[in-house]
N, C-alpha and C positions, 0 to 999 in steps of 0.2 A: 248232319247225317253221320252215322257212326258207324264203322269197321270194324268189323271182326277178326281176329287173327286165323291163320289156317293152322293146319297140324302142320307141327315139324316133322312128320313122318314122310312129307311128300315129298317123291323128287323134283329138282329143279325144273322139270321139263313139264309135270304137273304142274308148280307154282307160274309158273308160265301160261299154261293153260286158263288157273285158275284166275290172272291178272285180267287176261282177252274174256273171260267171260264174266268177269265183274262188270268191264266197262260195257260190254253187251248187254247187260241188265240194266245197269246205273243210267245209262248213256253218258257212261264217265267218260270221257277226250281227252288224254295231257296235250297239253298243247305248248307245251314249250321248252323250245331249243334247246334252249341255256340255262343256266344257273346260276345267278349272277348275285341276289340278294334273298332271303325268305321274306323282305316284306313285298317283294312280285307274286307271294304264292297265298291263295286261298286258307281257309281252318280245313277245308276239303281236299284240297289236293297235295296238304301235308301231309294227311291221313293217310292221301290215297298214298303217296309215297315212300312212307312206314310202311304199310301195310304191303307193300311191293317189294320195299328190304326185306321185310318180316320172310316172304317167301324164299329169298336166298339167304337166309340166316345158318341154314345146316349143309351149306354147300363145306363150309371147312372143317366141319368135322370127319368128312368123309374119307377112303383113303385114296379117292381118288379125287384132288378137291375141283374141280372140271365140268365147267358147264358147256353146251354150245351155243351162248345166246350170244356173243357178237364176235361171232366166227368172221373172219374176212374184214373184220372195223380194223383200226389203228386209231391208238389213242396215244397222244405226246402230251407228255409233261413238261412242261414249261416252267420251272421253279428259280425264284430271283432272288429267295432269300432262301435260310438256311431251315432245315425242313430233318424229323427223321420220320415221326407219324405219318404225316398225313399223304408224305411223300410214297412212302413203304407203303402204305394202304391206298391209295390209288391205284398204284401198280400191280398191287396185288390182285384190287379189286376188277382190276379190267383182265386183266392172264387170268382170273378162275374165269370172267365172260368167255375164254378164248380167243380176244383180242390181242392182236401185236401191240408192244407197247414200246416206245421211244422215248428217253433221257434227257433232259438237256437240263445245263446249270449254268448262270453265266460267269463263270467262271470259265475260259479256255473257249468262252463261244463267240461268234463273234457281232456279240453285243458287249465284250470288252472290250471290242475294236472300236464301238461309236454306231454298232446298226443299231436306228432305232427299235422300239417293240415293237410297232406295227411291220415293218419291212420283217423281220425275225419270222412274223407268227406266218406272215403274207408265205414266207417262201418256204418255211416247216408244211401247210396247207396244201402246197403244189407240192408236195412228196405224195400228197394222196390221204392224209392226215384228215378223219372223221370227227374226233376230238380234241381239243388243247383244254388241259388243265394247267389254271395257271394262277401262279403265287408270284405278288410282288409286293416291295415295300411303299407305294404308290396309289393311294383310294382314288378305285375310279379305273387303274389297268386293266380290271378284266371288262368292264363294259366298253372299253377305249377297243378291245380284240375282238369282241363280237360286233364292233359295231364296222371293223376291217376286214373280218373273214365269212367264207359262208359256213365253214364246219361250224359246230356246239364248240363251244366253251363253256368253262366250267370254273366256278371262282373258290380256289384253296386257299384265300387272302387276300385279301386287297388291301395295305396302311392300317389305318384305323376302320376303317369301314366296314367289313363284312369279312365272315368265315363260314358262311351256310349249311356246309355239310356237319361243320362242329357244330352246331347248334340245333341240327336235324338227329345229328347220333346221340345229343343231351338229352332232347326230349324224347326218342324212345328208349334211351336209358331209364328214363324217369317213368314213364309208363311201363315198362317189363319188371322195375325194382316194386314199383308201388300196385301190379296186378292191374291197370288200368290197359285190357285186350284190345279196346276202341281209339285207344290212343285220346281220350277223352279225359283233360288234366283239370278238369272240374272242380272246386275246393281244394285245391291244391296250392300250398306255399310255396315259392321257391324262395329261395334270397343269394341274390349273387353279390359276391363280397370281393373289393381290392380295390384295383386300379381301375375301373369304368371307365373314364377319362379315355385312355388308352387304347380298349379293348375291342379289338374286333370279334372279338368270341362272346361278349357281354351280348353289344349290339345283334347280334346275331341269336342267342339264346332271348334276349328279352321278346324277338319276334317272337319266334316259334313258340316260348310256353304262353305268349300272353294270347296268342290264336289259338289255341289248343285250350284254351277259359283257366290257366292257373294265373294265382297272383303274384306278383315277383317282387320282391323289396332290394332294391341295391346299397348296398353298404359298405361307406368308406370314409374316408378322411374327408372333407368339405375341398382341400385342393385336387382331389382326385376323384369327384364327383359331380359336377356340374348339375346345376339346379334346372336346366334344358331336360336332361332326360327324364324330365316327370309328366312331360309331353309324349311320352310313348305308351303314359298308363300306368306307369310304375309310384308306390312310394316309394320314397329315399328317407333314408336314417345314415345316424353318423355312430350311432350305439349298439356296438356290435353285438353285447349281451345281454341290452335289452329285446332284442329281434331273436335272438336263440330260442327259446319256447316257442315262439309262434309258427315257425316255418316248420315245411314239413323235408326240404331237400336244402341243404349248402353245397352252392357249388363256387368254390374257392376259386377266384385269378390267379393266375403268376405275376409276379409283381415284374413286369418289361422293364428293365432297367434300361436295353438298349432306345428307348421309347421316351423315355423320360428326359427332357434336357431343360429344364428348368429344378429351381428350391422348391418346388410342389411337394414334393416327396419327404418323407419324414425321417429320421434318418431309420437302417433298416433297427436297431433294438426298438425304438418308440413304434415303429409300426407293426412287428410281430409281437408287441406287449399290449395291443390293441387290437388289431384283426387277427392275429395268426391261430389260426386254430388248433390249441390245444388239446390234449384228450382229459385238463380240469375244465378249459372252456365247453369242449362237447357235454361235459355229465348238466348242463345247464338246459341242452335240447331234449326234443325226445326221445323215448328209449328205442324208436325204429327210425330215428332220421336217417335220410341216407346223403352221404358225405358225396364229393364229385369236383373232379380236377380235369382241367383238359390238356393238364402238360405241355413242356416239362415243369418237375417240381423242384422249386428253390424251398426244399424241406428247412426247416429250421425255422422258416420266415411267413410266408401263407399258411403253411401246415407244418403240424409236427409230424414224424416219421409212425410213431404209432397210430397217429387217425389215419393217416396216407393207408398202410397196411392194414388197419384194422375191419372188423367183421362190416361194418357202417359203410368200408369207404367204395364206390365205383369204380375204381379209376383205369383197371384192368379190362373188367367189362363195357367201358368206354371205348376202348379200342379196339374189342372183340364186333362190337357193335359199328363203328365205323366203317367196317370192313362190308359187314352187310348196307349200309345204309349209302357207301358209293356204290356199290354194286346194284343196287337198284335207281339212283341216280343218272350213272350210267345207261343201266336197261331202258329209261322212259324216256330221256331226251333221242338216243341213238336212235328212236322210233317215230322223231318227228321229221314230216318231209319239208 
């Protein structure tokens, strides 16, 4: 089923309107809490999801950037590793709802002291806390939090595992770059390039565009790509400039060095002389590919600073877009009883 986008003309309080009367039509129901993985979520109610950011997309332009849809929530962050995106953009995203919003790092808190996580979230919860967004270095914390608390949780990262909101903000990056209003990634290339291996933003992006009908080609060095993830649908290549013409979107990894502890890795000159995307390697794509990084950039290495910047590359509108796509995140769990 395919969605329409609204005018950005509406205010927030319209797109609100117009979310309650979609599902009054559709007999669309979200029906869930949490947010924990995209492969829990339908090709439907990633649309419908998008299509629910899409409505709060022009709240920050505005000069009052102010909505009051979850006036009276609290929403806590809970972050265990080190964070500047997606941190800033939660927070953000939940103060334009009008939600109170709460900090914690463990650093100075006392899960430096030996509380575990689940005691942590247990007694952040009895402050009155509606939401915990939460990032750890640990696959598997945020469903270990939902499975301790009654409030929504909401997964910023989990180890390897999953990063949902970045892979929800990639695909309608990809959809607004390429005119695609349905969120409908249909004949669509992607090829995600790096460290796979590693990547919680991979696994995460491979859901969502391969539910959304695009095809996704992962590409990387054979130690940092495991012949497993062709089980999700994907082909894998090890030849980065063979795959350039055919794709229609690169979206570059960061190479995690803190992530790497093994000789997998190639040393960094041999791997930016191979995958790093240069702007001689780009004149090999096509002439409207659209470039895409999910930060931060170890420019010189994945990307050169020219493609980073350049007219091709997303990477700003990534994070203009995230902004709206917690913000509807937000709106739809907040509204499960």
């Amino acid at each position: 089923m395919r969605v329409t986008f609204t005018s950005r003309r509406q205010s927030a309080h319209k797109a609100e309107g117009s979310i309650e009367l979609a599902k009054t039509k559709r007999g669309f129901d979200w029906k869930h809490k949490h947010l924990l993985t995209i492969a829990q979520l339908s090709s439907e109610e990633i649309r419908f999801l998008l299509q629910t950011a899409h409505g709060f997309s022009d709240v920050s332009t505005r000069s009052i950037k102010k909505v009051p849809a979850l006036r009276g929530k609290v929403v806590a962050n809970l972050f265990f590793e080190d964070s500047t995106r997606t941190r800033m953009s939660f927070h953000l995203a939940a103060s334009r709802l009008s939600a109170d919003v709460v900090e914690l790092v463990a650093k100075g808190s006392s899960v430096a002291k030996g509380e575990s996580l689940r005691d942590t979230a247990r007694n952040i919860e009895a402050m009155g806390v509606d939401v915990i967004v939460v990032r750890h270095d640990q696959s598997g914390a945020a469903a270990l939090l939902a499975d301790s608390v009654n409030c929504s949780v909401i997964n910023a990262g989990d180890g390897q595992h999953a990063h949902p909101t970045q892979g929800l903000l990639d695909a309608y990056t990809v959809a607004q770059r390429l005119g695609r209003d349905d969120f409908d990634l249909s004949g669509i290339t992607v090829a995600i390039v790096g460290d796979i291996q590693h990547s919680r933003v991979a696994r995460s992006n491979i859901h969502a565009m391969t539910k959304l009908g695009a095809n996704v080609i992962l590409v990387g060095p054979p130690t940092l790509l495991p012949s497993g993830f062709s089980q999700l649908g994907c082909e894998l290549a090890h030849d980065f400039d063979e795959v350039l013409p055919r794709v229609d979107v690169i979206n570059m990894l960061r190479v995690q060095f803190e992530r790497i502890q093994s000789q997998a890795f190639p040393s960094v000159r041999e791997y930016a002389a191979l995958y790093g995307l240069t702007t001689q390697r780009l004149a090999q794509a096509k002439p409207n590919v659209t470039v895409m990084h999910p930060g931060p950039l170890n420019r010189g290495i994945e990307i050169e600073s020219a493609v980073a910047d350049g007219p091709q590359s997303t990477v700003l509108a990534q994070v203009t877009n995230g902004l709206a796509v917690r913000m509807g995140v937000l709106y739809l769990i907040t509204r499960v009883k």
